[in-house]
C-alpha positions as CSV (number, residue, x, y, z in Angstrom):
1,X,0.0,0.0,0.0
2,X,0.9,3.5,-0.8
3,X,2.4,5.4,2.2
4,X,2.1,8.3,0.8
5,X,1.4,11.7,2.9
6,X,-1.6,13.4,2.1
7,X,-3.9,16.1,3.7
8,X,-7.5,15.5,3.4
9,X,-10.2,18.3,3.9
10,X,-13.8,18.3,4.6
11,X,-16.0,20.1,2.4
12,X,-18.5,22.1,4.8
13,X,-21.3,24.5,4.3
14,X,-19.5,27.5,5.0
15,X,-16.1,26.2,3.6
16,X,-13.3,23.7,4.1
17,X,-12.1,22.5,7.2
18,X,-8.3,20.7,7.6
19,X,-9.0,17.0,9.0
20,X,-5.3,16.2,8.7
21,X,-2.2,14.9,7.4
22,X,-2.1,11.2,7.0
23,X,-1.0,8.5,4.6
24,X,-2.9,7.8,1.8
25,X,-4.6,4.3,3.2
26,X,-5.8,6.1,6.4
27,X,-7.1,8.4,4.1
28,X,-8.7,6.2,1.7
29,X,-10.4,4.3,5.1
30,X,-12.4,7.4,6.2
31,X,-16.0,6.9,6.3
32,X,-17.9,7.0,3.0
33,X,-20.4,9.7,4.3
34,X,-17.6,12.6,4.9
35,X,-17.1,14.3,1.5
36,X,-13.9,14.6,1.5
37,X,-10.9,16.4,-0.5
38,X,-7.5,14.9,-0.6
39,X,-4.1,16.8,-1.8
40,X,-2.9,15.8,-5.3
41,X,-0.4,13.1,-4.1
42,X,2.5,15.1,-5.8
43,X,2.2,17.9,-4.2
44,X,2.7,19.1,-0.7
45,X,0.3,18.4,2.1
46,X,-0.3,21.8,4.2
47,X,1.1,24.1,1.4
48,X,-1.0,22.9,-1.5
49,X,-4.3,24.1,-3.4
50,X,-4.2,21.2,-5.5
51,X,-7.3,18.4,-4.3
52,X,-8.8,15.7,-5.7
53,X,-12.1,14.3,-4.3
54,X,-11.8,10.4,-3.2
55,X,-12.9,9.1,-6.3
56,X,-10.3,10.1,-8.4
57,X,-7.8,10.0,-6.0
58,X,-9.0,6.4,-6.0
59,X,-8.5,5.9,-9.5
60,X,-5.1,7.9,-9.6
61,X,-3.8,5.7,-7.4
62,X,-6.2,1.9,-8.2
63,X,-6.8,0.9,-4.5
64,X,-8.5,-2.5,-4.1
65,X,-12.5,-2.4,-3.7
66,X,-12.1,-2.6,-0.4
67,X,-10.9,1.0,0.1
68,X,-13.2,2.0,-2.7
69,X,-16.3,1.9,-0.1
């Protein structure tokens, strides 16, 4: 699995809140009904603007079903 760090955001009704920094499994093991954000993978968690939303970064990166929800 990818250890790669990430930062993943909520997307709330008045804006985004920071959830954390974490690796890219704990990430992907959030629960399905907080829409989250997570940082382009590339880029710099904490300094980027860069997000994708969980299904893409799923697809980016071709976790197993069982991360997929």
């Amino acid at each position: 699995m990818d250890r790669k760090v990430v930062e993943v955001v909520a997307e709330m009704q008045h804006g985004v809140i920071a959830l954390g920094i974490m690796n890219a499994e704990q990430a992907m093991t959030l629960p399905s009904d907080v829409d989250v954000k997570i940082s382009h993978p590339d880029d710099e968690p904490g300094k980027t603007d860069r997000f994708l939303d969980r299904y893409e970064f799923q697809e980016m990166h071709a976790y197993p079903a069982s991360l997929k929800d």
